[in-house]
RONU-311389 format. One record per residue (C-alpha): residue number from 0; x, y, z. Coordinates in Angstrom, 3 decimals, always signed. Example, Ala and Ser with C-alpha at 12.3 -4.5 7.8 and 13.67 -1.06 7.14 Angstrom:
BEGIN
NODE/0/+12.300/-4.500/+7.800 $
NODE/1/+13.670/-1.060/+7.140 $
% end
This chain:
BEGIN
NODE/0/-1.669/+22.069/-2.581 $
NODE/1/-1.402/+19.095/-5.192 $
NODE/2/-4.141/+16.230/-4.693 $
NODE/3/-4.335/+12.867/-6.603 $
NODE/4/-7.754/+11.383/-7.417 $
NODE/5/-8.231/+7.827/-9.146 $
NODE/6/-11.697/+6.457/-11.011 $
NODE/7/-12.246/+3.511/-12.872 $
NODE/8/-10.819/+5.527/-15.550 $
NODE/9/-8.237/+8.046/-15.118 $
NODE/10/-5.746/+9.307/-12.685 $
NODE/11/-6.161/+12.923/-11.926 $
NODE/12/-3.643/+15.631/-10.313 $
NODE/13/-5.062/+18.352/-8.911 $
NODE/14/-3.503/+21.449/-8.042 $
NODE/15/-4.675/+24.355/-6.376 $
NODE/16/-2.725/+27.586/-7.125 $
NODE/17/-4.170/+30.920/-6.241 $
NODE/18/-7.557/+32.552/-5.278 $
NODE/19/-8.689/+34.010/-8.612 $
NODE/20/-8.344/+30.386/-10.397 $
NODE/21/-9.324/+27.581/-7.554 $
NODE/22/-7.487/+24.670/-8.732 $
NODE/23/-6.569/+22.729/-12.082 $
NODE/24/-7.052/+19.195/-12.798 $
NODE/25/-4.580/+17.645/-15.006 $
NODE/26/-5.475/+13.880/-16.268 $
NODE/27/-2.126/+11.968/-15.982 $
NODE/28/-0.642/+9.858/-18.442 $
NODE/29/-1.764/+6.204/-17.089 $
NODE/30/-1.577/+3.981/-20.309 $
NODE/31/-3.803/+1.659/-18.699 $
NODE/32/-7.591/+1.988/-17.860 $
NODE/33/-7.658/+0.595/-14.648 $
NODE/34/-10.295/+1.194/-11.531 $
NODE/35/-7.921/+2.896/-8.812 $
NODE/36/-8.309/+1.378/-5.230 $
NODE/37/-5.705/+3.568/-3.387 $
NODE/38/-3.004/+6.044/-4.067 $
NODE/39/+0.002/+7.101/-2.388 $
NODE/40/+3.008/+9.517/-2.578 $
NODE/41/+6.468/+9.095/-2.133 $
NODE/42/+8.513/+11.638/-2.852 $
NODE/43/+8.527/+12.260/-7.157 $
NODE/44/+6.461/+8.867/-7.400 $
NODE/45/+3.131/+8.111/-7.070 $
NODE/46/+2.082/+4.264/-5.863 $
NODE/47/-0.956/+3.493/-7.737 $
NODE/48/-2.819/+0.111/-6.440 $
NODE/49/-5.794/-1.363/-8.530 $
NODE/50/-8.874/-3.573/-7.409 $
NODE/51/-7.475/-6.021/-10.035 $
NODE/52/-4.733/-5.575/-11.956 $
NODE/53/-2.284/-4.993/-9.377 $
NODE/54/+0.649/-2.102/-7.920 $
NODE/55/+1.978/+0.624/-10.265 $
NODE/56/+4.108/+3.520/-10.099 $
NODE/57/+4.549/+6.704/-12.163 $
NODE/58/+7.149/+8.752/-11.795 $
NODE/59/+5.697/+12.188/-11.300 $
NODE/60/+9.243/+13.891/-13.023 $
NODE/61/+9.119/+12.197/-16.250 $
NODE/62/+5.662/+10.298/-16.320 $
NODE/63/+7.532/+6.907/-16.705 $
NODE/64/+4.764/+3.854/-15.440 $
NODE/65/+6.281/+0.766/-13.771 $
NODE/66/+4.576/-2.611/-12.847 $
NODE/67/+4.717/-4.494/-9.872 $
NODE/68/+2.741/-7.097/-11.549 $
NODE/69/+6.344/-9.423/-11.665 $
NODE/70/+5.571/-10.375/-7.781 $
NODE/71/+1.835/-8.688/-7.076 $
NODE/72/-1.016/-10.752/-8.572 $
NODE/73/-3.877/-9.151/-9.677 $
NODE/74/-5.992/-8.370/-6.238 $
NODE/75/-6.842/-5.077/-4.534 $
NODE/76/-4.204/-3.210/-3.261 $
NODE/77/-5.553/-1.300/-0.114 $
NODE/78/-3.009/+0.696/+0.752 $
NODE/79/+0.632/+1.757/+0.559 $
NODE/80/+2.794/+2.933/+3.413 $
NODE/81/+6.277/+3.451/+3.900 $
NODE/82/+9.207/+2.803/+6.111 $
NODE/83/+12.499/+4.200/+6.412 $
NODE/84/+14.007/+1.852/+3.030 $
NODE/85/+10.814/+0.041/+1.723 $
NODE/86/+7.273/+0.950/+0.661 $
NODE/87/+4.926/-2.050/+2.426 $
NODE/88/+2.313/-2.529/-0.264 $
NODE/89/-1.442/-4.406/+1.461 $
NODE/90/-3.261/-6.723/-0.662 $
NODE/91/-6.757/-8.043/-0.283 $
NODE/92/-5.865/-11.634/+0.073 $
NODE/93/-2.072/-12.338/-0.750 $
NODE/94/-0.950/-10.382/+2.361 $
NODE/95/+2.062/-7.633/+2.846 $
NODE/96/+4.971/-6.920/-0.029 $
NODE/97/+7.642/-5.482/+0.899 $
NODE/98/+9.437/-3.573/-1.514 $
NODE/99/+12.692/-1.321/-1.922 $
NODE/100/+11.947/+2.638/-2.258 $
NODE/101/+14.986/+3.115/-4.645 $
NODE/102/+14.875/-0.235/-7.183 $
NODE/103/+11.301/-1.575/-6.400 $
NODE/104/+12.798/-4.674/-5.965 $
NODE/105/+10.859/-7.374/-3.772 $
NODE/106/+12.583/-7.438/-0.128 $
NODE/107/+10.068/-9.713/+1.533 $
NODE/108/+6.526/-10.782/+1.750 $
NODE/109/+4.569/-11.273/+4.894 $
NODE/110/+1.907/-13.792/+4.288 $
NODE/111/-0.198/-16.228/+6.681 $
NODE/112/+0.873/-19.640/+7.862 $
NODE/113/-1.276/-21.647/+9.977 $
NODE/114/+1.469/-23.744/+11.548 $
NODE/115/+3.889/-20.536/+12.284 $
NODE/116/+1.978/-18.296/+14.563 $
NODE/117/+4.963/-15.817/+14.109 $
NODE/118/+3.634/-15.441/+10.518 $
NODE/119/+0.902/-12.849/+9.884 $
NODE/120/-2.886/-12.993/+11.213 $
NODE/121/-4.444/-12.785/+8.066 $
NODE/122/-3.822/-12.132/+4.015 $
NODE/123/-6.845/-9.987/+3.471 $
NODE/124/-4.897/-6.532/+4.414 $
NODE/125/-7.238/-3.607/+5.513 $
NODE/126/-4.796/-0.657/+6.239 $
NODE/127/-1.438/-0.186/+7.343 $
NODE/128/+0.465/+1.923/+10.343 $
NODE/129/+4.185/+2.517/+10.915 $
NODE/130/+4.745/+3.937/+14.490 $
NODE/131/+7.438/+6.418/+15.634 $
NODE/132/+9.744/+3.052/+16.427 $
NODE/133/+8.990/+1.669/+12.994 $
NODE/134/+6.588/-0.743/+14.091 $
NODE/135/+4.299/-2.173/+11.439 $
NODE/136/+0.655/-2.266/+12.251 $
NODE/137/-1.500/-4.974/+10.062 $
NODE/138/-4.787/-4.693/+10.545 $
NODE/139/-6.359/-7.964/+8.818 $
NODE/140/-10.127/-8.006/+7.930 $
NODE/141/-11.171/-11.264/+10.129 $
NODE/142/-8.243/-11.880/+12.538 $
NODE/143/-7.206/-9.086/+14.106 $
NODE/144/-3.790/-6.707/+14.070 $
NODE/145/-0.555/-8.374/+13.587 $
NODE/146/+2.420/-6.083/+15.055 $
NODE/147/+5.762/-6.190/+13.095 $
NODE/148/+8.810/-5.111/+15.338 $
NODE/149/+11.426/-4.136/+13.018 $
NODE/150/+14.284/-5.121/+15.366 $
NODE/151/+12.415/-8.863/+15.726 $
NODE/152/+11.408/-11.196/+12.628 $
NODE/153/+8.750/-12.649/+14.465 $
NODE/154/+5.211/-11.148/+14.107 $
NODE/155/+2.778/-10.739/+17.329 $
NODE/156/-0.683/-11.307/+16.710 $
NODE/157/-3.057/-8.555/+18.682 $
NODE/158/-6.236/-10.300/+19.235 $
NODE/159/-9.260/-10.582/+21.420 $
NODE/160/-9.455/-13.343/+23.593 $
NODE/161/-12.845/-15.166/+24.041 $
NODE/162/-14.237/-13.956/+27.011 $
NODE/163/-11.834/-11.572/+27.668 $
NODE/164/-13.734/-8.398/+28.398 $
NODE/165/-10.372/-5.938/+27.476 $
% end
């Protein structure tokens, strides 16, 4: 029953408690005005990504703010998802970071390498799905899926093939 809606000025929490009162919105305590591209909730924290100034967190116990801006430039951040030790966080443009739940600490960062075809498809990150085998699912916005085994290093590009009709 508790929501979280960003604008380009605020972060809001929204709870709805009982029938005679609807809900209550509650702006949080962001100390930046920032214009909130996606939002995501982990447990007590709250993944906050920006069309330009980067990944934050705020810690939804005490309402202490933390930057990721040490390793994420400033780009959109699409989307957050998480795994069973790491949050993946999806940039428009400087690909997939991969970062521990616990320290936020940078564990690895999937970007695209035109001589590696084991790298992934694209940087420009769309969304994000982690499957019931903890496969990662990369959907780039001009070439295709990548797949992410987390048992293999190696990416696999899912892509159509030119005049391939499935």
């Amino acid at each position: 029953n508790t929501f979280y809606a960003g604008t380009n000025t605020h972060i809001y929490k929204i709870v709805y408690e009982q029938a005679n009162k609807p809900y209550s919105v509650q702006v949080l305590n962001f100390p930046f005005e920032v214009r909130t591209e996606s939002l995501y909730q982990s447990g007590k924290k709250l993944y906050i990504g920006t069309f330009s100034d980067g990944a934050f967190t705020i810690d939804l116990m005490d309402g202490k703010v933390s930057s990721f801006n040490s390793f994420v430039p400033s780009v959109p951040v699409r989307t957050f998802i998480e795994t069973n030790h790491s949050v993946l966080i999806a940039t428009d443009g400087s690909g997939v970071y991969e970062v521990d739940k616990i320290n936020h600490e940078l564990i690895n960062r999937y970007i695209t390498n035109e001589d590696d075809e084991r790298s992934l498809s694209g940087n420009t990150v769309s969304d994000i799905y982690v499957d019931e085998r903890n496969g990662i699912w990369i959907s780039t916005y001009t070439n295709g899926i990548s797949y992410l085994d987390s048992g293999n290093p190696d990416i696999n590009w899912v892509k159509h093939g030119h005049n391939n009709r499935n």
